[in-house]
C-alpha positions as CSV (number, residue, x, y, z in Angstrom):
1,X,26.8,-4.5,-9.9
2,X,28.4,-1.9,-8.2
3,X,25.0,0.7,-9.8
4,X,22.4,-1.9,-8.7
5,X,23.8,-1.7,-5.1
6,X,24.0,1.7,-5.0
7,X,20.1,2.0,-5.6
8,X,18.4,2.1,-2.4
9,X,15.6,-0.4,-3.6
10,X,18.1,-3.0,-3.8
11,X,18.3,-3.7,-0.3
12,X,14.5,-4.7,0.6
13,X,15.1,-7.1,-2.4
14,X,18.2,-8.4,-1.0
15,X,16.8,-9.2,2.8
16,X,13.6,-10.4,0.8
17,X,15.6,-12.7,-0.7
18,X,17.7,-13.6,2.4
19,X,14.1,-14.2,4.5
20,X,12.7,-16.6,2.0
21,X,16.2,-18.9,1.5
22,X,16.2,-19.3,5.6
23,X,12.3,-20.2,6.0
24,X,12.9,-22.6,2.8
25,X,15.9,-24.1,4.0
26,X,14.3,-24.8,7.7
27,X,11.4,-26.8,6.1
28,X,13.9,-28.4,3.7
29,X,12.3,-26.9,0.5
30,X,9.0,-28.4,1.5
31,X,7.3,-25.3,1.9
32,X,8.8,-22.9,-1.2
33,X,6.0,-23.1,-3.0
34,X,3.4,-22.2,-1.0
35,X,5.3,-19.5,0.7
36,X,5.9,-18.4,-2.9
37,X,2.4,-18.2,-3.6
38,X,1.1,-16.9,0.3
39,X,4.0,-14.0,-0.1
40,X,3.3,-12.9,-3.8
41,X,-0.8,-13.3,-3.0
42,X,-0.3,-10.9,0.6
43,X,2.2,-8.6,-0.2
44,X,-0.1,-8.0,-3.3
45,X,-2.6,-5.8,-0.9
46,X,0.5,-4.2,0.5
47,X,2.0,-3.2,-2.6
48,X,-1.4,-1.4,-3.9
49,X,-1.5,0.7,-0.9
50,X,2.0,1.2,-0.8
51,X,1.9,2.7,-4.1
52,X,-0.5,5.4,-3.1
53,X,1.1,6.3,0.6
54,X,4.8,6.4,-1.7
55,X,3.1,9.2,-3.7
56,X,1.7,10.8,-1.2
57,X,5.1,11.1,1.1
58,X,6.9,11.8,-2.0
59,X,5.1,15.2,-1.3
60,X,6.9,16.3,1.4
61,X,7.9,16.5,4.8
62,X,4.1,15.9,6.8
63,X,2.4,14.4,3.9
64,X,1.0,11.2,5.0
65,X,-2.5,9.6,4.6
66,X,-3.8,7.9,7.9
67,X,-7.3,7.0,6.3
68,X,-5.9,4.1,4.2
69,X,-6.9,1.5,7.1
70,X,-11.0,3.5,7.2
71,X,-10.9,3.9,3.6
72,X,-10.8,0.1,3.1
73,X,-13.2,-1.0,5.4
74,X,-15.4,1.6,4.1
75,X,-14.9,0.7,0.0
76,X,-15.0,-3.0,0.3
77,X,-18.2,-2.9,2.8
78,X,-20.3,-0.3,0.1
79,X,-18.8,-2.4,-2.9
80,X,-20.2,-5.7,-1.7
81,X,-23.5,-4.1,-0.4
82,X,-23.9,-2.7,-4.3
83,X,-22.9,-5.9,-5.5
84,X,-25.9,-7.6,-3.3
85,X,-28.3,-5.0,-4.0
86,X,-27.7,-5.0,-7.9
87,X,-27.4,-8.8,-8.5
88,X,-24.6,-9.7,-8.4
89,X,-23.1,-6.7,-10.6
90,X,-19.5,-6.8,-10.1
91,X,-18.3,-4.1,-12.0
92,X,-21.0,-1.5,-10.1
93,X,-19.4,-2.3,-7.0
94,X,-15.9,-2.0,-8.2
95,X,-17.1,1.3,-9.5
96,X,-18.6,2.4,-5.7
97,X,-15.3,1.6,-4.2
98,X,-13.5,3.8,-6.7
99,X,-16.1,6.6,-6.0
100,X,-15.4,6.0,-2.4
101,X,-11.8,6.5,-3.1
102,X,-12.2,9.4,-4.9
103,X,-15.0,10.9,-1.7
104,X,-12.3,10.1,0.6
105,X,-9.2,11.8,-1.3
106,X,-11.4,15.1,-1.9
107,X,-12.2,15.2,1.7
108,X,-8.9,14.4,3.1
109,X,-7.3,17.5,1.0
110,X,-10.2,19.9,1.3
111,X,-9.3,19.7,5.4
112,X,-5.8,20.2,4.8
113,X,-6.0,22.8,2.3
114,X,-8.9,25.1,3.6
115,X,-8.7,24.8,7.1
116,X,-5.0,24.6,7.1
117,X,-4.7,21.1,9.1
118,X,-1.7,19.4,8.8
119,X,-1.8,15.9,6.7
120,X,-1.2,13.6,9.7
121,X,-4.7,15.2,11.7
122,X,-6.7,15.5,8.6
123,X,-6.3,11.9,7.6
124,X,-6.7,11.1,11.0
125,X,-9.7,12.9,11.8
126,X,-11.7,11.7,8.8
127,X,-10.3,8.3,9.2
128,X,-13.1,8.0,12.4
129,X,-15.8,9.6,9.9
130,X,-15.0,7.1,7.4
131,X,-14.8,3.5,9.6
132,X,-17.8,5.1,11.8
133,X,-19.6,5.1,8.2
134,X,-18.4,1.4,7.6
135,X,-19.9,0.5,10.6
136,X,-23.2,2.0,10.1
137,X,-23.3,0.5,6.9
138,X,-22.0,-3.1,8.2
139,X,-24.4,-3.3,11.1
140,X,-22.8,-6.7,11.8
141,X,-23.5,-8.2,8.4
142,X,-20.7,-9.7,6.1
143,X,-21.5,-10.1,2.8
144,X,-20.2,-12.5,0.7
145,X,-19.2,-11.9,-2.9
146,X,-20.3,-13.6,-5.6
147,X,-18.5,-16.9,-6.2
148,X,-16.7,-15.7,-9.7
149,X,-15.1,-12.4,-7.8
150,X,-14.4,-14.7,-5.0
151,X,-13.1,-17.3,-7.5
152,X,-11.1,-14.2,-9.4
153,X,-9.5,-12.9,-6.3
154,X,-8.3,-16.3,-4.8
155,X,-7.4,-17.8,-8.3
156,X,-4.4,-17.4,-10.2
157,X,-3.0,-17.1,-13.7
158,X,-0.2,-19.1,-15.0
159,X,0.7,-19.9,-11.7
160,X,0.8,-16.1,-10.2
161,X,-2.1,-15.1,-7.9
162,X,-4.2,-13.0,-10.2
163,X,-3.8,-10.3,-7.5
164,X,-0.4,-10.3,-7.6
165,X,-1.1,-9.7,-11.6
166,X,-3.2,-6.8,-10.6
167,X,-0.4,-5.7,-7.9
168,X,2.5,-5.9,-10.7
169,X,0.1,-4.1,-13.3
170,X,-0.3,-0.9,-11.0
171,X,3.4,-0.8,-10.1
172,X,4.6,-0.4,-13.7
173,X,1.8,2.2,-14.4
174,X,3.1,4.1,-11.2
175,X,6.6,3.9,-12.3
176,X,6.0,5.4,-15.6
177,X,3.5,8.2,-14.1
178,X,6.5,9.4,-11.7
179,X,9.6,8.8,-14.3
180,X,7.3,9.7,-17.8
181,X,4.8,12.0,-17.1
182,X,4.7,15.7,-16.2
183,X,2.4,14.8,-13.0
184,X,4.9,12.7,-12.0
185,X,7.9,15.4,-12.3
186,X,5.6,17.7,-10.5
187,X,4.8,15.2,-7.9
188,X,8.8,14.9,-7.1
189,X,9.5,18.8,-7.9
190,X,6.9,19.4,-4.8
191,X,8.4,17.3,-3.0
192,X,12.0,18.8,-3.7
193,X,10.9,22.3,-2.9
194,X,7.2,23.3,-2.5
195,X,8.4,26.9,-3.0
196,X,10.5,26.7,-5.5
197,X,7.5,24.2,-7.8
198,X,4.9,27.0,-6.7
199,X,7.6,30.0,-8.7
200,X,8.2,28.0,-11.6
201,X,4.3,27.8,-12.3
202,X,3.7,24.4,-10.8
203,X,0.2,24.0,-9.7
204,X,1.0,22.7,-6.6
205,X,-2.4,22.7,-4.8
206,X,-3.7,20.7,-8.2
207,X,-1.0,18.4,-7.5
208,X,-1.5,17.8,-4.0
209,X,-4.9,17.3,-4.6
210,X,-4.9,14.6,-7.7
211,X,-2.2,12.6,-5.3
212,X,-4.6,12.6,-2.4
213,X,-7.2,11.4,-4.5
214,X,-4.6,9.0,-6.7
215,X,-4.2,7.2,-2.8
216,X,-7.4,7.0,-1.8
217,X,-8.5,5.0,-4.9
218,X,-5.6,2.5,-4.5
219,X,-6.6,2.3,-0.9
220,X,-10.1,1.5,-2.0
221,X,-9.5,-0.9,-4.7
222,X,-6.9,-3.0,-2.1
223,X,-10.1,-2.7,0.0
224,X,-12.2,-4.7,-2.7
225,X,-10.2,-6.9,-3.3
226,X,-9.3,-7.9,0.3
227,X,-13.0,-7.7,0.7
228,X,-13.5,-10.3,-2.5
229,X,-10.4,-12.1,-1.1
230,X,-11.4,-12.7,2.6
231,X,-15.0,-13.4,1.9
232,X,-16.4,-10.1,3.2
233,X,-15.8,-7.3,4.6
234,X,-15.1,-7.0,8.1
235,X,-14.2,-4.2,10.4
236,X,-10.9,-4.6,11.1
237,X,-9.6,-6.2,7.7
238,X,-7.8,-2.6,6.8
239,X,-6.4,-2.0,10.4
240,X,-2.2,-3.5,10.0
241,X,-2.0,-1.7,6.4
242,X,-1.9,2.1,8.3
243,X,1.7,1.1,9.3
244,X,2.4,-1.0,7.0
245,X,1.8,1.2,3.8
246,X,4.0,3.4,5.7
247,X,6.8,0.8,6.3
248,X,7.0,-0.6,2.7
249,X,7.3,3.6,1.8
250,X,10.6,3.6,3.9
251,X,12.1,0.5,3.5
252,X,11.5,0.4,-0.4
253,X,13.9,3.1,-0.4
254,X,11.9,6.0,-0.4
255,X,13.0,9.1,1.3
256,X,10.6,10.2,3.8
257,X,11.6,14.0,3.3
258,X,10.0,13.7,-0.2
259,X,11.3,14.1,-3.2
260,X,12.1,10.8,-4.0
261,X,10.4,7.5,-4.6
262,X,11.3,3.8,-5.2
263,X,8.6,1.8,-6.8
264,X,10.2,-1.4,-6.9
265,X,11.0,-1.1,-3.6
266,X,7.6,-1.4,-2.3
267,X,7.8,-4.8,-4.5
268,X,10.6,-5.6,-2.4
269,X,9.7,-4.0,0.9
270,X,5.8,-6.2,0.9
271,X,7.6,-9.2,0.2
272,X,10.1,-8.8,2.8
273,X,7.5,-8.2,5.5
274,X,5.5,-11.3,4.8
275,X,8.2,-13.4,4.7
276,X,9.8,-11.7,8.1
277,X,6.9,-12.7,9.4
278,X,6.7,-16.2,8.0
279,X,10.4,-17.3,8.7
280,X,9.7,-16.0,12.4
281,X,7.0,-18.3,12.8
282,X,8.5,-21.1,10.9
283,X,11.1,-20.8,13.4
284,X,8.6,-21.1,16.4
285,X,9.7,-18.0,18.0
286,X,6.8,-16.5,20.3
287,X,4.8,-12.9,19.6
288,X,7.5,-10.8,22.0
289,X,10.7,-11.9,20.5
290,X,8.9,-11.7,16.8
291,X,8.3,-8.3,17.1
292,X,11.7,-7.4,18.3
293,X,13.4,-9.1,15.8
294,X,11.0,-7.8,13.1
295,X,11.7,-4.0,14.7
296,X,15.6,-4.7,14.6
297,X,15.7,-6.4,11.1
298,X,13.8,-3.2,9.5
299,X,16.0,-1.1,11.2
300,X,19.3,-2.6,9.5
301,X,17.7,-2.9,6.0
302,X,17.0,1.2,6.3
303,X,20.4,1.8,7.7
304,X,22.5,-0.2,5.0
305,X,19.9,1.3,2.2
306,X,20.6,4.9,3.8
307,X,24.5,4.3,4.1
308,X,24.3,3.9,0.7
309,X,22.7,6.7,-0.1
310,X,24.8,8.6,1.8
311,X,27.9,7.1,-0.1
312,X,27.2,7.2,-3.4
């Protein structure tokens, strides 16, 4: 008990925990399934994007991808146009969002490597390219996807939301690319020390760039499937994941100086700021004092997980 505790993970798990037990306990256990199945099913679309900003930020100090919220908009608006275009072919526009990820990843590094932009403006800047794009593509017209997509993303599978299934899928491949592969030792040796990974023959610029491009496509994919979720793409469906893939980063555990990830923390971390958000309006509290309690309830979850990090 005393190792678990220790891990800086533990703690979005254990105010994940202490979130859902209050909004169950106020409804009288009335409402623990369905807030089961609403958490697992939203924090899904967190956890995919989470994934990709947590490798990103395990970079370094600076190294952050602002495009997440564009990228979306963009992939799931080209992916259903393809999908309407080509009959119906869902596998074709899955395959143009993941190009799109792949566009926007190359583009986001080639600013910051040749013209020497730091991460935070380069995502920025193309973020504005990218959701001016989706909105010359939209044109004001939401396209529905088919009904077995729509039936796949909305469905679930003994019982689990099938995005969740998708959700849980790419967190286990991430954790074994970061703790069993020599990109993911490189990924963390950057983020250690840039210098000293660029002396010990690290091909750091490689890295940097396959980690850019690793985001984008989880940005895009969460994008489709919010897209095939939602009904449609819309506009604005991407905008709360820019802070959010940030937040789940940091209160997962992760250290925002790089270096060091938490993968079931962004597990933890999504689920924690669904249900925050849940038990605040269970409770009927009104939009001012929700935020300030969400603000102050993060802010002790990354303290104790720091303390501890600190202590151990």
């Amino acid at each position: 008990m005393t190792t678990l505790a220790a891990r800086p993970w533990i703690w979005s798990w254990i105010a994940m925990a202490a979130v859902w037990i209050a909004t169950v306990l106020f409804t009288g256990g009335a409402s623990a399934t369905g807030v089961t199945q609403a958490a697992l099913t939203f924090a899904a679309f967190s956890v995919i994007v989470g994934i990709g900003q947590m490798f990103v930020i395990t970079l370094g100090p600076g190294n952050v991808d602002l495009s997440i919220p564009a990228n979306m908009t963009l992939a799931g608006t080209l992916a259903l146009k393809a999908i309407d275009a080509w009959g119906g072919n869902t596998l074709l526009g899955l395959g143009v969002a993941l190009l799109v990820g792949v566009g926007v990843g190359i583009a986001n590094f080639a600013l910051i490597r040749a013209l020497r932009i730091p991460p935070i403006i380069a995502t920025l800047s193309t973020s504005f390219i990218f959701q001016s794009t989706a909105i010359w593509a939209n044109r004001g017209i939401r396209i529905k996807p088919p009904d077995a997509l729509a039936q796949f993303s909305t469905g679930a599978t003994f019982g689990i939301p099938n995005v969740a299934w998708i959700a849980v899928t790419l967190a286990v491949a991430a954790w074994y690319l970061l703790e069993r592969t020599l990109f993911g030792r490189r990924v963390l040796a950057i983020g250690q020390n840039t210098r000293a990974a660029r002396l010990a023959g690290i091909p750091v610029d490689g890295i940097r760039l396959a980690t850019y491009v690793l985001c984008a496509i989880l940005a895009a994919l969460t994008g489709f499937l919010l897209a095939s979720f939602s009904g449609g793409a819309a506009l604005n469906m991407g905008a709360e994941y820019l802070l959010t893939s940030i937040a789940v980063v940091v209160i997962g555990g992760s250290s925002v100086a790089g270096g060091n990830s938490n993968v079931p923390g962004i597990w933890g971390a999504s689920l924690f700021m669904f249900l925050l958000v849940t038990m605040l309006n269970t409770y009927g509290l009104g939009a001012g004092v929700r935020l300030i309690l969400t603000g102050l309830i993060i802010i002790a979850v990354i303290v104790a997980a720091g303390g501890r990090r600190r202590s151990s």
